[in-house]
C-alpha positions in Angstrom: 78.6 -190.7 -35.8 77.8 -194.6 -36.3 80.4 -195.3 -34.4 78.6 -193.7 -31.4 75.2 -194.6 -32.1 76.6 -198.6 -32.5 78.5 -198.0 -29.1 75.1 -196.4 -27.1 72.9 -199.4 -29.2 75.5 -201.4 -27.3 75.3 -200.0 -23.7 71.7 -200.3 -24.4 71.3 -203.9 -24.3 73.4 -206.9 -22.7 73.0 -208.8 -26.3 75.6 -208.5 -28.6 74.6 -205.5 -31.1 74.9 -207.1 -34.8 73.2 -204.9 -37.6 73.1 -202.4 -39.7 73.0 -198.6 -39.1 73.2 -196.5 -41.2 72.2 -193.0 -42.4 68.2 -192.1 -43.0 67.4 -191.3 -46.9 64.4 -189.5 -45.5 64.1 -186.8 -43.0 60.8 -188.1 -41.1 63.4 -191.2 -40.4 65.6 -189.7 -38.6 68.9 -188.9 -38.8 69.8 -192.5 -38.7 68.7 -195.8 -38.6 69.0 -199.0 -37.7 67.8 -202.6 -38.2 69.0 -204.4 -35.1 66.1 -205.7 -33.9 65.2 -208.0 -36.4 68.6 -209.4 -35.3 67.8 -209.5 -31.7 64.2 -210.5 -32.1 64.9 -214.4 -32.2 67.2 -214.5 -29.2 65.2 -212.5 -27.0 61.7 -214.3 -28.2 60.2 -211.0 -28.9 58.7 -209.6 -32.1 61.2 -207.0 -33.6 59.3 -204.0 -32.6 59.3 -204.7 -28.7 62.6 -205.3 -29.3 62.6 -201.8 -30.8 60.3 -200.2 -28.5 62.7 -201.1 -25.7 65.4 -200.4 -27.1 64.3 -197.0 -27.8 63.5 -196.3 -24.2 66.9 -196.9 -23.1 68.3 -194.8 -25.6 66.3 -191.7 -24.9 68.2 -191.4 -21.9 71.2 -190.5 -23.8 71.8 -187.3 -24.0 73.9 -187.2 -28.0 69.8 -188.4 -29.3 67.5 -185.4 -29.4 64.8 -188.6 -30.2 64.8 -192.3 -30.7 62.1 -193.6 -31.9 60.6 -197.2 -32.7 58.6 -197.9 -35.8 56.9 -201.0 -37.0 58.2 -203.9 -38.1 61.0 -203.1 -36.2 63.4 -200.2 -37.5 64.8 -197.7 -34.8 65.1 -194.3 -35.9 68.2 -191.5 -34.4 67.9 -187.9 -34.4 71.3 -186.7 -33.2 70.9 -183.5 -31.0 71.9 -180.1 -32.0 74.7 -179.6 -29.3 76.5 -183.0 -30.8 76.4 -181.7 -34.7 78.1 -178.2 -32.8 81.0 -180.2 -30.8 81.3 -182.0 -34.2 82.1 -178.3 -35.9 84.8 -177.7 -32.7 86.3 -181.3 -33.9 86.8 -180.6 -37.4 88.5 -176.6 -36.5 90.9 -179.2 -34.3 91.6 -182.3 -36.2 91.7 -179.5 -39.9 93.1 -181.8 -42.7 92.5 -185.3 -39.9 89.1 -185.3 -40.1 87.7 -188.3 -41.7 90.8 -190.2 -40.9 91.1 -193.0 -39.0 92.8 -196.4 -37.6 91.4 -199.9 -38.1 92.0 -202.1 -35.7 94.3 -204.3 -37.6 96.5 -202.6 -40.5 96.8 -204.8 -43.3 99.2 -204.9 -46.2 97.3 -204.8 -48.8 98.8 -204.9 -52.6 96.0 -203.2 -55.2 96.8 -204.4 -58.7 94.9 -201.8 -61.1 95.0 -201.2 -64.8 97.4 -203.2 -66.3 96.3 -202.9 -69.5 98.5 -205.0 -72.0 101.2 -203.2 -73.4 100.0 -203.3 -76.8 98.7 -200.0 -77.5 97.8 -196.3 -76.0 95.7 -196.6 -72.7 91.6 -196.2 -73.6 89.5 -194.8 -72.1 87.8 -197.9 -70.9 91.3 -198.6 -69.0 90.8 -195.4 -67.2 87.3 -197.0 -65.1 89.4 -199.5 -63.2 92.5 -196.6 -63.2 90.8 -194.3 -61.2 88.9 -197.2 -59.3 92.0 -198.2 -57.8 93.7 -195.2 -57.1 91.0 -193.5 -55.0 90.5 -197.1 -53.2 94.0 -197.0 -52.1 94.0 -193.5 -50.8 91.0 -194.8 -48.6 92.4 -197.8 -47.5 95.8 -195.8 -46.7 93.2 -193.1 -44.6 92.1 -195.8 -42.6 95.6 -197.2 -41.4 96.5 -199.8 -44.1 99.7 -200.0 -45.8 99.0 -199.9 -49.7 101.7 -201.0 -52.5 99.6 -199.9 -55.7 100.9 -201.6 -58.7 100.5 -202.3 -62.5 100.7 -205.9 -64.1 102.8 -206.2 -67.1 101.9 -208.7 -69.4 105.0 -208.4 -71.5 105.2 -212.2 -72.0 103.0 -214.4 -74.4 100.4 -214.1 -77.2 99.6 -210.6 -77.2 103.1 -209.8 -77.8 104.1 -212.2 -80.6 100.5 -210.3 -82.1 102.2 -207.0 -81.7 105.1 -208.1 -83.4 103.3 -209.8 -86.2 100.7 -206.6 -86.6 104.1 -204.2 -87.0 105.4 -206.7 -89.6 101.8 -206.7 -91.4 101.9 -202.6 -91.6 105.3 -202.8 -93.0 104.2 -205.5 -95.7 106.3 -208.3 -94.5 103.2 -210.9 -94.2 99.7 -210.8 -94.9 97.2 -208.8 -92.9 94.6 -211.1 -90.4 91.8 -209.9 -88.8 93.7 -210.7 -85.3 95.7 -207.9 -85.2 95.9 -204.6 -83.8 95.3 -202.0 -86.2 95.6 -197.9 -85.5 98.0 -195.0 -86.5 100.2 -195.9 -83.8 101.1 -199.4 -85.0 102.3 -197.8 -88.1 104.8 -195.8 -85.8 106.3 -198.9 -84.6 107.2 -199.7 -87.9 110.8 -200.9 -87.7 110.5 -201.9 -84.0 110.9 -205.6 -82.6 108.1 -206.6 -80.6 110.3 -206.6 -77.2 111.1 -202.7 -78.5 107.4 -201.9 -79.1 106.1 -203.1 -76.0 108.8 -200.6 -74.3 108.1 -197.6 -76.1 104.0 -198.3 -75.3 104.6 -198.9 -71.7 106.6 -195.3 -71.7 103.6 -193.9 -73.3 101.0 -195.6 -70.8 103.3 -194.1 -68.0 103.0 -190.8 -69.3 99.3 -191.5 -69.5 98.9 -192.6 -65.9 100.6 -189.7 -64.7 98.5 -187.3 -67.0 95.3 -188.7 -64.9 96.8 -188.4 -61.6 96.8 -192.2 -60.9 100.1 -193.1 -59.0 101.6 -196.9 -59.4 104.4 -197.4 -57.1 105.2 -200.9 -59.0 105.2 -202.0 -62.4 105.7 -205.5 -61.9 106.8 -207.4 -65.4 105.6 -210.9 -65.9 109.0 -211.9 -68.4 111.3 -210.2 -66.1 109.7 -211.0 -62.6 108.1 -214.8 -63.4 109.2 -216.1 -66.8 113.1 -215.3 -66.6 113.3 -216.1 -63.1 111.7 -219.6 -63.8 109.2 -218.7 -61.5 106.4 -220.8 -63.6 108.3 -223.8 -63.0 108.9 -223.6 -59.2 105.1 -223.0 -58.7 104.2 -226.6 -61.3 106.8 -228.1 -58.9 105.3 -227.0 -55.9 102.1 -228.2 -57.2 103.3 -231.1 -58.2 104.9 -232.1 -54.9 101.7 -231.8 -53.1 100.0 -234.2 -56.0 97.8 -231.2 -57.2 98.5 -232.2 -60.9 96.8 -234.3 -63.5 97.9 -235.5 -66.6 95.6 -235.7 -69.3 95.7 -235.6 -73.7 99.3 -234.5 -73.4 98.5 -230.9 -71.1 98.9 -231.0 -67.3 95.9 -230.0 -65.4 94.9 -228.1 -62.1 91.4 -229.4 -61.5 89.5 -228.2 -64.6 91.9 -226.0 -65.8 95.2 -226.2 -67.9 98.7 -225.2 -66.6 100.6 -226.7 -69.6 99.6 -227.2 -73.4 100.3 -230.6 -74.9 102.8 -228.2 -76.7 104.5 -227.4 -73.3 103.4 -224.1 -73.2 102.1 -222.8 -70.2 98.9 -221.1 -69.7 98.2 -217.7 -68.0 96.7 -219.4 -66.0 100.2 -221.0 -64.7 101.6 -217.2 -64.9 98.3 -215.8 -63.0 99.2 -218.6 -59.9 103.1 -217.4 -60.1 102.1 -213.2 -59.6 99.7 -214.5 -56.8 102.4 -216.6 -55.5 104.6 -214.0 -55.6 102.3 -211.4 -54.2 101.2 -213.5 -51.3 103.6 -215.9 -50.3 107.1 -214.2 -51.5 106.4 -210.8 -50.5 103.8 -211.6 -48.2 101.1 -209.1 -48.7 98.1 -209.7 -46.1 95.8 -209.2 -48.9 95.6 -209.0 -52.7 93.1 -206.6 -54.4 92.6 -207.4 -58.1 90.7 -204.9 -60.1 89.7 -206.7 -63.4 87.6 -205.8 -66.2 84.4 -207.7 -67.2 85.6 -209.9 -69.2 87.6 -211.5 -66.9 84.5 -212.1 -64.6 84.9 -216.0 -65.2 88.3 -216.3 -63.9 87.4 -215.2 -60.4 86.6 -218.9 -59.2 89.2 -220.3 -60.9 91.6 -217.9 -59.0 90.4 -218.4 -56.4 90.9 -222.3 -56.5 94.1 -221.5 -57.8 95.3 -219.3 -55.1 93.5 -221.9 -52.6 95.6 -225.2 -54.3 98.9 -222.9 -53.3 98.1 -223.5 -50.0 97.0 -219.8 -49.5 93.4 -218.7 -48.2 91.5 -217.8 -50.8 89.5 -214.8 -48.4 93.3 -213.2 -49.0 92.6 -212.4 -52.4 89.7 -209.8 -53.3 88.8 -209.0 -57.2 86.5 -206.8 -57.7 85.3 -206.5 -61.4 84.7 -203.1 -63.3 81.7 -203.5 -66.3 81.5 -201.9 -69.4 81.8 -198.1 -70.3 79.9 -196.3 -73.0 81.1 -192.9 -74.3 77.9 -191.0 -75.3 77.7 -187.7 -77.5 74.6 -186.2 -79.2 72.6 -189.0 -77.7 74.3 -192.1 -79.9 77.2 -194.3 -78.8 81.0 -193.7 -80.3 81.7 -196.9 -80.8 85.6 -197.9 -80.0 87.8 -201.1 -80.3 91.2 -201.1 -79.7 92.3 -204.2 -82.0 90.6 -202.6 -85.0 92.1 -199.4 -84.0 88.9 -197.6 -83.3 89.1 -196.1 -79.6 89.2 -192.9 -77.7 92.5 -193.0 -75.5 92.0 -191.8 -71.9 94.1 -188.9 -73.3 92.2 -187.9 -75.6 89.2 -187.7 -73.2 91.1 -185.6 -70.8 92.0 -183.1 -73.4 88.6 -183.1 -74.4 86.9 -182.8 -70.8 89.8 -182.1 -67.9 91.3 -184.6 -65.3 89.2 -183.2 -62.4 86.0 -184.8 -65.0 87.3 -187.7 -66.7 88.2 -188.9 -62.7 84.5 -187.9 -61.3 82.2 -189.0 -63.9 84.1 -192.4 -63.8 83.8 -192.9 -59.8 80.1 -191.6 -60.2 79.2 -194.9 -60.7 79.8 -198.3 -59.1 82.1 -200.4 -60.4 80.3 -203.3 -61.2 77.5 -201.6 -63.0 77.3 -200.9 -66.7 78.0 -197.0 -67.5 77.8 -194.2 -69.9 80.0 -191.2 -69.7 78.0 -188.2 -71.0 80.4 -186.3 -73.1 78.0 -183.7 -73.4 77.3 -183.1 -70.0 80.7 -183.3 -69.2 81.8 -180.0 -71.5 78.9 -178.5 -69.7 80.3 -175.5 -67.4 77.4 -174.9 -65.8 76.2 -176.2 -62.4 74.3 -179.1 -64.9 77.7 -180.9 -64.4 78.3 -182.3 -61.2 82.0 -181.4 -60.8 81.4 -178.1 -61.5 78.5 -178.2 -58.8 80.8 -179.5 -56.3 83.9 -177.3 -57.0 81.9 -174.0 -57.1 80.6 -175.1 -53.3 83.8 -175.1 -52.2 84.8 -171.7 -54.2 81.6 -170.6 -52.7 83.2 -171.4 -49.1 86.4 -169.6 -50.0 84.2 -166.3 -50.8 82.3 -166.3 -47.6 85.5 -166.6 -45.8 86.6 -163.3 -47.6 84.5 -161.6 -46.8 84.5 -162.4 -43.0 86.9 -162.8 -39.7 87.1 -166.5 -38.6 87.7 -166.8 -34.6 87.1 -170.5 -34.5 86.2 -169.4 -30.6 82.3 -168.9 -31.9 79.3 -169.7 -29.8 78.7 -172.5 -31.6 75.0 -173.1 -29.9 73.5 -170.4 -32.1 73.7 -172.6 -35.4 70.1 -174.5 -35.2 68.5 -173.9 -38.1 67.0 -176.1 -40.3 70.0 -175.5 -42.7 72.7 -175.0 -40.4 71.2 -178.8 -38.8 71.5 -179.7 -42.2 75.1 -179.2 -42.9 76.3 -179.9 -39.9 74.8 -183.4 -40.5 76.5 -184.2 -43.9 79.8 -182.7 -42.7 80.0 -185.6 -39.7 78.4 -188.3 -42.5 82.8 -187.6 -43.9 84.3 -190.4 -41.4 81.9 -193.1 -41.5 81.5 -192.6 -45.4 85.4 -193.3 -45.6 85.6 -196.1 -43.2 82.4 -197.8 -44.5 83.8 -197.3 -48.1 87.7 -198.8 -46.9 85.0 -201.9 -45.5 83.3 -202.5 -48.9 85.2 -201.0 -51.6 82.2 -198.9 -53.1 84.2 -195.8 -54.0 81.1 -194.2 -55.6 79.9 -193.5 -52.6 82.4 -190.3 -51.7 81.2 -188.9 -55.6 77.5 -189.1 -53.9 78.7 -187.4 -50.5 80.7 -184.5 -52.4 77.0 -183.6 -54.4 75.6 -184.1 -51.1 77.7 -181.8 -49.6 77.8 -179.3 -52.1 74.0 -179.7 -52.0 73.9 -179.0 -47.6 75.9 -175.5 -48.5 74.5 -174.2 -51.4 70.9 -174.3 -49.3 72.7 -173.0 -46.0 73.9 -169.9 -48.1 70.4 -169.7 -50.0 68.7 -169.8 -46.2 70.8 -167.5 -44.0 73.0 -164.5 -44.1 76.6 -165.1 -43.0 78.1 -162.0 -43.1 76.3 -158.4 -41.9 74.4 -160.3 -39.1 75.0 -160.3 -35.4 78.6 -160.5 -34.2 78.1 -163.7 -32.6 75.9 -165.6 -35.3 78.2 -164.5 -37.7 81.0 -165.9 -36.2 79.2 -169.2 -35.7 78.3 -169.6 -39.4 81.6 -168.5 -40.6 83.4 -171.1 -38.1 80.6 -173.4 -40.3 81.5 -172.6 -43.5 85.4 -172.7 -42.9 84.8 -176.5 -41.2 82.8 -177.3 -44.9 85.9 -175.5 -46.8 87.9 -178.3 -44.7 86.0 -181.3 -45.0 85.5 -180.6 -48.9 89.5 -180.5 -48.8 89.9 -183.6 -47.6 87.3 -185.0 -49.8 88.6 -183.6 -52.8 92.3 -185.0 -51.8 91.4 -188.3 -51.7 89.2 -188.1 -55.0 92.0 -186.7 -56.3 90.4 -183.7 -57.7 91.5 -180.3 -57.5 90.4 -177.2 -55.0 89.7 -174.1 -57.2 90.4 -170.6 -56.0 88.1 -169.4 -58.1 85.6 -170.6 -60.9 
């Protein structure tokens, strides 16, 4: 639906249309809104609400806007007409399980590197924010056209391994304890194991993990077998070297502020960071990278980016977006975890506790780059408190309409215009442009909003009207209404990943 109201703002005015339109948080502001004539203002020497005003007497000659309205400064203000929201009905019955899909202009390939938590323990539950990040941000991207490799960065190579290996030989009593290493029952199973043997029986584990939370990686790409034995670190400090990129200094070599290789003649991860991104974007050419990182790695972005830049490669190719902090709440008080003392809730242990369908939504309930705390209390809740169950039990709500009903999808679709049928009607054509606005800016929270949104539009149609047991033809219209919701919450629910009850 912004798609058309962009294209009539368009026809509307010989200026090229650039602003924003999006969807009116209150109901006296339309059904839309839009902002372009603060954008227009300058180049047409007019204050932003003649720009408006005129703008809103071209429009009303459209016949898709019931009313278009102008209101100072300068916003315009859509109220899509009741005969679009009932074509939109006949479009979801056709397009069924298409709806909300779509194709960008240009397809990208697009490599999303998620999780890729060392493999030096169990996967915590903190790992699982930036887990289910990525794998819902790849199913969008994949709905709008793009061609998604998904894929898991080993670090099976440096100091975090030689501390696994040390830890296991401190729980056997081989050498003294530090502070420094990891700690938990499940270094004392590794007793007896190498460090190279360890790391392989944890990575199995994280597997298992991955696939226990529904997140797919198509690659798990390891940094000794893929950079280090393949010498890969020294072809990129060649290439860098070639085009004079290196410095010298107190024994290390340096990129610009940063070191490559200890006065030791070790290199840094740095030096292994600018060999995956070399490898990612020159070697198997991906058109862009997306790095999901936690917060602690929120300094590094400007370095990789330099990096990635000093390769020769434009730094606009590589996108990280960083996940903050998670707190696990119970009883009001924070349960405290830390995975080098030993101290943490797995991301197993939180979906035994809680479900999959759960664990996913309360983690994409939030935006990524904000601080969180996942309610353990309200997440046990069965009740319509919790906003998964609220959600599902819409949809199962759908299901029990439709059982009690014929669907013909051949309604008269111009009987559904009350306030509640307007309603849903209006959030069930919000489903494309909240996936291709979300494949644009990567805020994945957003389609956790929609879902209660939806769930929200039904649950007040079915409060309002009678479906069943009313005239022939109205029932058929609201029952073609509530099967199009059953579809759209599908499609929803597939790409959240989250399952579609039969019954709750």
């Amino acid at each position: 639906m912004i798609e058309l109201v962009e294209k009539r703002l368009q026809e509307a005015t010989p200026q090229r249309i650039e602003g924003t339109i999006s969807t009116s948080d209150k109901k006296e502001f339309g059904h839309y809104t839009s902002n372009v004539a603060f954008k227009l203002a300058k180049e047409m020497k007019k204050s932003p609400f003649e720009v408006a005003q005129d703008l809103a007497k071209n429009l009303s000659s459209f016949n898709e806007f019931k009313k278009v309205e102008a209101i100072a400064p300068g916003f315009i203000n859509f109220w899509i007409s009741s005969e679009i929201l009932q074509d939109s009905v006949k479009k979801i019955l056709k397009e069924k399980k298409s709806f909300g899909k779509s194709k960008v202009k240009k397809s990208k390939k697009i490599n999303i590197e998620f999780v890729s938590a060392n493999p030096t323990g169990p996967l915590t539950m903190a790992n699982g924010r930036g887990g289910f990040y990525g794998d819902v941000l790849s199913n969008v991207l994949e709905s709008v056209g793009h061609k998604v490799t998904r894929e898991y960065y080993v670090n099976d190579a440096g100091n975090q391994v030689r501390l696994l290996g040390e830890s296991i030989k401190a729980v056997e009593g081989k050498i003294e304890d530090k502070e420094e290493y990891y700690k938990g029952d499940y270094i004392k199973k590794l007793k007896g194991k190498t460090a190279k043997q360890a790391i392989a029986i944890l990575l199995k584990e994280i597997k298992k993990s991955l696939k226990k939370a529904g997140i797919n990686q198509d690659v798990f790409f390891s940094e000794d077998k893929n950079l280090h034995k393949k010498d890969e670190l020294n072809k990129v400090l060649k290439f860098l070297k070639k085009k004079k990129m290196i410095v010298e200094k107190d024994g290390a070599l340096w990129l610009g502020d940063n070191v490559l290789v200890k006065s030791d003649g070790n290199p840094t991860y740095f030096l292994a960071d600018l060999a995956y991104h070399y490898d990612k974007l020159i070697k198997r050419k991906f058109d862009l990278a997306i790095d999901i990182w936690g917060a602690d790695h929120h300094g590094y972005i400007s370095r990789m980016k330099e990096g990635v830049k000093a390769l020769g490669i434009n730094p606009d190719r590589l996108e990280i977006l960083i996940t903050q902090l998670i707190r696990l709440v119970s009883g009001g008080k924070e349960v405290r975890m830390s995975k080098r003392k030993g101290n943490f809730v797995t991301m197993d242990d939180l979906i035994n506790r809680v479900g999959v369908d759960v664990t996913r939504f309360f983690f994409l309930m939030h935006s990524a780059n904000t601080h969180m705390d996942f309610d353990l209390d309200l997440a046990k809740e069965k009740s319509q408190k919790n906003p998964v169950y609220y959600t599902q039990y819409a949809y199962v709500r759908c299901l029990n309409i439709l059982k009690k009903g014929k669907i013909s999808n051949n309604s008269k679709l111009e009987l559904l215009k009350s306030d509640s049928e307007i309603k849903l009607m209006l959030e069930l054509v919000k489903f494309p442009d909240i996936i291709s606005q979300t494949a644009k800016d990567y805020q994945v929270h957003r389609l956790t909003k929609y879902a209660s949104e939806l769930a929200r539009s039904l649950h007040y149609f079915y409060e309002s009207e009678k479906v069943v047991g009313v005239e022939k033809d109205l029932e058929s219209a609201r029952l073609d209404l509530v099967n199009v919701t059953k579809i759209v919450f599908e499609n929803l629910f597939k790409i959240l990943k989250i399952s579609s009850p039969k019954k709750m």
